[in-house]
C-alpha positions in Angstrom: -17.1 19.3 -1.9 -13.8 21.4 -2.1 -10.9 19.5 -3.6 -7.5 19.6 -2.4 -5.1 20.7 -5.2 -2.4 18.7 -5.0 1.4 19.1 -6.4 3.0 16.1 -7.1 7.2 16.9 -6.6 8.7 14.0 -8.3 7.4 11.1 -10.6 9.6 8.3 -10.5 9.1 5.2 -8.4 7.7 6.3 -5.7 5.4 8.9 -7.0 3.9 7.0 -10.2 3.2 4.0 -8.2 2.5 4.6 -4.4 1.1 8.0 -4.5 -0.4 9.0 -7.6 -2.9 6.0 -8.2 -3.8 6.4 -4.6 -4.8 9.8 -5.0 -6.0 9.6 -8.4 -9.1 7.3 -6.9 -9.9 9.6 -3.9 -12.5 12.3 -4.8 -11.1 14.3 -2.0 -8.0 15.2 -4.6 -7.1 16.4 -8.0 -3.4 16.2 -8.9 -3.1 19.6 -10.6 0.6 19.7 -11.3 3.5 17.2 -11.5 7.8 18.1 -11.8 8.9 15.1 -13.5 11.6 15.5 -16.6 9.3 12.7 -18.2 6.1 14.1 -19.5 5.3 11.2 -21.6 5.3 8.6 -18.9 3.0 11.3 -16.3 0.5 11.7 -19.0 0.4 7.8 -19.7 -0.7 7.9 -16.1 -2.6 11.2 -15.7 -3.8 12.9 -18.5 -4.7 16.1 -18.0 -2.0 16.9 -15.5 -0.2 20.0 -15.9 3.9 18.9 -16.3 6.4 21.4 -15.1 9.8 21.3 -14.9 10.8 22.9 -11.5 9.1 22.7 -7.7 9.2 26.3 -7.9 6.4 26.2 -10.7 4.1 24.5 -8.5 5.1 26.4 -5.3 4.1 29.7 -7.2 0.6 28.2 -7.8 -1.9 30.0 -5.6 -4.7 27.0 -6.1 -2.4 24.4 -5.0 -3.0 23.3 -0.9 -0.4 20.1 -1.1 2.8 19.4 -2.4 3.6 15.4 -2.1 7.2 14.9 -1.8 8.9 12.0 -3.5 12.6 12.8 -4.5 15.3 11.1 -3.0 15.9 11.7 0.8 18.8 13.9 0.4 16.4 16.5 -1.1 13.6 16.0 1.5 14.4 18.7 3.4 15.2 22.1 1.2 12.0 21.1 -1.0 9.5 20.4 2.0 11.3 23.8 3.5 10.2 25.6 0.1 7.0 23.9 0.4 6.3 25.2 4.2 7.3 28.3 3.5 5.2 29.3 0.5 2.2 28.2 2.2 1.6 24.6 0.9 1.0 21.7 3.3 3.5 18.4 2.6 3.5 14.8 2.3 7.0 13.4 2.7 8.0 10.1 1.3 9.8 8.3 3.9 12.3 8.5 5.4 11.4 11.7 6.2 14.8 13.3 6.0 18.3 12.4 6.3 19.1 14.2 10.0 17.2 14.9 13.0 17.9 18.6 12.7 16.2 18.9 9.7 12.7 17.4 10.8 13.1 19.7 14.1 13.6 22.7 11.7 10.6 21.2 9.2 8.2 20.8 12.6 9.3 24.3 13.7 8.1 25.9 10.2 5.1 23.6 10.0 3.8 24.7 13.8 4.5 28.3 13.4 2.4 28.7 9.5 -0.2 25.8 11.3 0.2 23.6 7.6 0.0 19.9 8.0 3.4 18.0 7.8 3.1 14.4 7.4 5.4 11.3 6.2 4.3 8.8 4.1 5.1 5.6 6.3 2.3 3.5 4.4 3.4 -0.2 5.5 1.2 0.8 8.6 -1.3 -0.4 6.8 0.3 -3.5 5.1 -2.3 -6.3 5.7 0.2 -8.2 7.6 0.9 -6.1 10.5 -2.5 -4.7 10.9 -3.4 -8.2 11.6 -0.6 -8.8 14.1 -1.6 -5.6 15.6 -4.9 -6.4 16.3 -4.3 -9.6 17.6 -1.7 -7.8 20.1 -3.6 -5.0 21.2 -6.6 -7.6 21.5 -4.4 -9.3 23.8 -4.7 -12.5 21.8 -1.0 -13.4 22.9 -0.9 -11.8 26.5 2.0 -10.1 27.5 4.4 -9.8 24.0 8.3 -10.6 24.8 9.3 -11.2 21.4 8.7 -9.4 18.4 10.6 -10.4 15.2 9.8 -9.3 11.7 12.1 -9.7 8.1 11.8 -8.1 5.1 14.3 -10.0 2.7 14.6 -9.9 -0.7 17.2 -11.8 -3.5 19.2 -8.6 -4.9 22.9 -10.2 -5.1 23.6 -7.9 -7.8 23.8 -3.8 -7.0 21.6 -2.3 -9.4 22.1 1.3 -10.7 19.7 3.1 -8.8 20.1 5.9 -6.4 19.1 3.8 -2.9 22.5 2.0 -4.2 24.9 5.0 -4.6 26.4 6.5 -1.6 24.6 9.6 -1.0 22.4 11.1 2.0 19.5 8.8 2.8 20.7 5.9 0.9 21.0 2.4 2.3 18.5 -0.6 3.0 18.4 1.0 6.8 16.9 4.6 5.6 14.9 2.8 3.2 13.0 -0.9 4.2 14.6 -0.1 7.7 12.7 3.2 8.3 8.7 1.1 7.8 10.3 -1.7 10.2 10.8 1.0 12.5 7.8 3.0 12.3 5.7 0.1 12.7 7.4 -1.5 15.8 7.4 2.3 17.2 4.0 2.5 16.5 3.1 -1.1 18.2 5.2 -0.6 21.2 6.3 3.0 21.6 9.6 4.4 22.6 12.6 2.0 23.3 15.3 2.0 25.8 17.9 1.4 23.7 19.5 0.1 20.5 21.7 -2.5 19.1 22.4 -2.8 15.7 24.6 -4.3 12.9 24.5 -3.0 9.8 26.8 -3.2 6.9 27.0 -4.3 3.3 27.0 -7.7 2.7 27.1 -7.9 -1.6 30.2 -7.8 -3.4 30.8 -4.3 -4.6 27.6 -2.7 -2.4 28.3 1.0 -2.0 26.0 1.4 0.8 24.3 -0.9 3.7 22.4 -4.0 2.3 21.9 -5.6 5.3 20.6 -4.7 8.8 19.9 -6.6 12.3 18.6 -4.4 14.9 17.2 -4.6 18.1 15.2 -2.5 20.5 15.1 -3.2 23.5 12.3 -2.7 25.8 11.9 -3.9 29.1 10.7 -7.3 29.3 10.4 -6.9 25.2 12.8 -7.6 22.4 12.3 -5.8 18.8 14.0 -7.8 16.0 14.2 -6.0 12.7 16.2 -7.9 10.0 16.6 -7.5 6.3 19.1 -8.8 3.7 19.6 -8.6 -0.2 20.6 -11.9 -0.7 17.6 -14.7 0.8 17.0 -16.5 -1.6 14.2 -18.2 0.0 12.1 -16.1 2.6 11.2 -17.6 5.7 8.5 -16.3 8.0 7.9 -12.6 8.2 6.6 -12.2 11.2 6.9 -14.4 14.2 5.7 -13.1 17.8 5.4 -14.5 20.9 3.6 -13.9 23.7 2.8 -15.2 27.1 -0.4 -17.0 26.1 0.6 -18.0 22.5 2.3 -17.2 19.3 1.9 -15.7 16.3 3.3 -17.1 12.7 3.1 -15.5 9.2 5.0 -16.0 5.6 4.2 -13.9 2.5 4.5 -9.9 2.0 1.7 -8.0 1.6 0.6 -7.8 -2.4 -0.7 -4.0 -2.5 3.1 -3.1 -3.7 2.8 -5.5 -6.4 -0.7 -4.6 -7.4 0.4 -0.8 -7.9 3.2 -1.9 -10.0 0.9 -4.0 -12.0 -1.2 -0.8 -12.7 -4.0 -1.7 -10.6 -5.6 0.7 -8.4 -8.1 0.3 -4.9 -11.7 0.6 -6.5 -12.9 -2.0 -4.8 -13.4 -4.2 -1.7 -11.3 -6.9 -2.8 -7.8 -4.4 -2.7 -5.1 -5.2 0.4 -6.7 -9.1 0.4 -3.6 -11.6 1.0 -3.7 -15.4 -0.4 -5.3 -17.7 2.0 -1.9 -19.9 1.5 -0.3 -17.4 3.5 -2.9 -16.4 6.6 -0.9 -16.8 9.7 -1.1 -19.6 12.0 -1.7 -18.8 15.7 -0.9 -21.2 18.3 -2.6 -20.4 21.5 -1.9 -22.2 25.4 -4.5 -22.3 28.1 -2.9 -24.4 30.7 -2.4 -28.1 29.1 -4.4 -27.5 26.3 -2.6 -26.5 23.0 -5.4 -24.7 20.4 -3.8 -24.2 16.6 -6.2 -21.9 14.4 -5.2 -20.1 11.3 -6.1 -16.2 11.4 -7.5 -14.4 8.0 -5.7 -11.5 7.3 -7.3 -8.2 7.4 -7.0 -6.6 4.1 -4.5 -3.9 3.4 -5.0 -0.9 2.6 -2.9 2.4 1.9 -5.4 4.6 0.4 -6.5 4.6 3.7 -3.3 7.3 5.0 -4.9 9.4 1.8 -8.4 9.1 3.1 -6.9 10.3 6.9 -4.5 13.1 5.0 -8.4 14.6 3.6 -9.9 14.9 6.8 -6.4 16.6 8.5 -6.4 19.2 6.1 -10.6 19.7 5.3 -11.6 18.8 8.7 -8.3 19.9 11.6 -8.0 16.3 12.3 -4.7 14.6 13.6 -2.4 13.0 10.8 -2.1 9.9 10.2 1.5 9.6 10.5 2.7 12.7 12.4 6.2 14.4 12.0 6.4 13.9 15.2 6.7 10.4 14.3 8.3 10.5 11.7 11.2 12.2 13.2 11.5 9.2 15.9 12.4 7.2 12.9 15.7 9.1 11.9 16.2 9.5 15.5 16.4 5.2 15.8 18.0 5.3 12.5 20.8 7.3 14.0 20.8 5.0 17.2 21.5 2.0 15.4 24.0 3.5 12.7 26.4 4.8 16.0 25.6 1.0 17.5 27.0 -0.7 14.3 30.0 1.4 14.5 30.5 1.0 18.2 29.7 -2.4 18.7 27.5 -1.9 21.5 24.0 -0.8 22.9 23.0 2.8 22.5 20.6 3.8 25.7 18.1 6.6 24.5 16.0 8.8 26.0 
């Protein structure tokens, strides 16, 4: 079986723990080449990898079919640019980019050279919401009118990191706020329009730690909220429906796990603690039913295992740019609803 050479841009954060020990387990790949100013800490990881100092280094490289983007936003879009245009297909960690111009342009290149341009949006397959998504599309809760999910954490002090620092794509909207997006866009589909409030809330923040927003749908209300200081998470997901509802606490452990240095070899990855299955509460005229639902297990190798059949096989991506540009596009939404104070209508 062919490989696909991949080029790993970037080998901080996100690229040391949420891509490389994904690939790293997929026969499918071979990371060939990493730019990373710290070759010490790559080969801890990866051996026999190749450490350069420059994207341009792995751009030049005939053999290489990917380049997996994981700098900060801000640099998204020049890099995947380079990438498209010397031939490479491209993975880029989310958000995507910064403006909506920029993932037209990067679709544009992408369509006309026919290379694969996907965005990393992995929380798709978080064992949390592919449980509530089941159980919605089942129709387990009839027709949906409210879906509310948080993703809190206790940060009261700013830390020196570049999500912290003003700067293009920075923020806790670009960055939790873009997988709440992605998912409730890929639950429901397109809104009608936005309300937002987002600011920062801790003393001496520099850019948005906080963020409440809203889309609205017809008969449906969206409810994305996250904050830096909670001290105490309460559920993450709550959703309601005309023949029930839908409660969950605890976050998905595969984050976690990766940081741990554990990797998905086997069948018991993505499993959450049966303390915190969610508890489904279900009407049928007078009769009230409780049950508590196992969660399906996560899993984010699985996007890797989808991105192997879109390049060797011409299937659809798992997360399309496509899709990844109607992210920025409610990103942008809600920033002008903050600032206006009032619903943005979109088309």
């Amino acid at each position: 079986m062919r490989k696909i050479k991949v080029g790993l841009i970037g080998y901080g954060l996100s690229g040391a723990t949420f891509h490389a020990p994904l690939l790293s387990v997929l026969e499918q790949f071979e990371i060939t080449k990493v730019v990373s100013s710290n070759l010490e800490k790559v080969h801890q990881d990866l051996k026999d990898v190749v450490v350069v100092s420059s994207i341009e280094e792995v751009l030049e490289d005939a053999s290489i079919d990917l380049a997996v983007i994981t700098t900060p936003s801000g640099l998204h879009y020049e890099m995947a640019k380079q990438s498209l245009m010397a031939g490479k297909h491209v993975i880029l960690e989310k958000p995507m980019v910064v403006e909506t111009w920029e993932a037209e342009d990067l679709i544009r290149i992408a369509d006309e050279k026919k290379l694969l341009l996907s965005v990393y949006h992995n929380r798709r397959w978080d064992n949390d919401y592919l449980t509530v998504k089941k159980l919605v599309n089942d129709g387990v809760l009839g027709e949906i009118n409210t879906y509310q999910v948080h993703f809190d954490r206790f940060r009261p002090a700013v830390r020196e990191r570049w999500r912290e620092k003003q700067g293009p794509g920075a923020g806790m909207l670009y960055d939790l706020g873009s997988h709440l997006i992605d998912q409730a866009l890929h639950l429901f589909g397109w809104p009608q329009f936005v309300i937002a409030d987002v600011f920062a809330q801790r003393e001496n923040a520099e850019t948005d730690d906080y963020f409440h927003v809203i889309l609205g749908y017809e008969k449906l209300r969206v409810i994305l909220h996250s904050g830096s200081i909670v001290p105490t998470n309460g559920p993450r997901f709550q959703v309601h429906g005309s023949k029930g509802s839908f409660i969950k606490y605890g976050l998905d452990g595969q984050e976690a796990a990766l940081k741990e240095g554990k990797k998905p070899l086997d069948n018991s990855w993505g499993a959450d603690q049966p303390q915190f299955y969610g508890q489904l509460v279900r009407f049928d005229g007078d009769k009230e039913e409780h049950k508590t639902i196992q969660t399906l297990h996560g899993s984010y190798v699985s996007y890797y295992k989808e991105i192997a059949k879109s390049i060797l096989e011409g299937k659809t991506a798992p997360v399309t740019a496509n899709e990844g540009l109607s992210v920025i596009k409610i990103i942008d939404a809600a920033f002008k609803s903050s600032k206006e104070k009032k619903a943005v209508y979109i088309d």
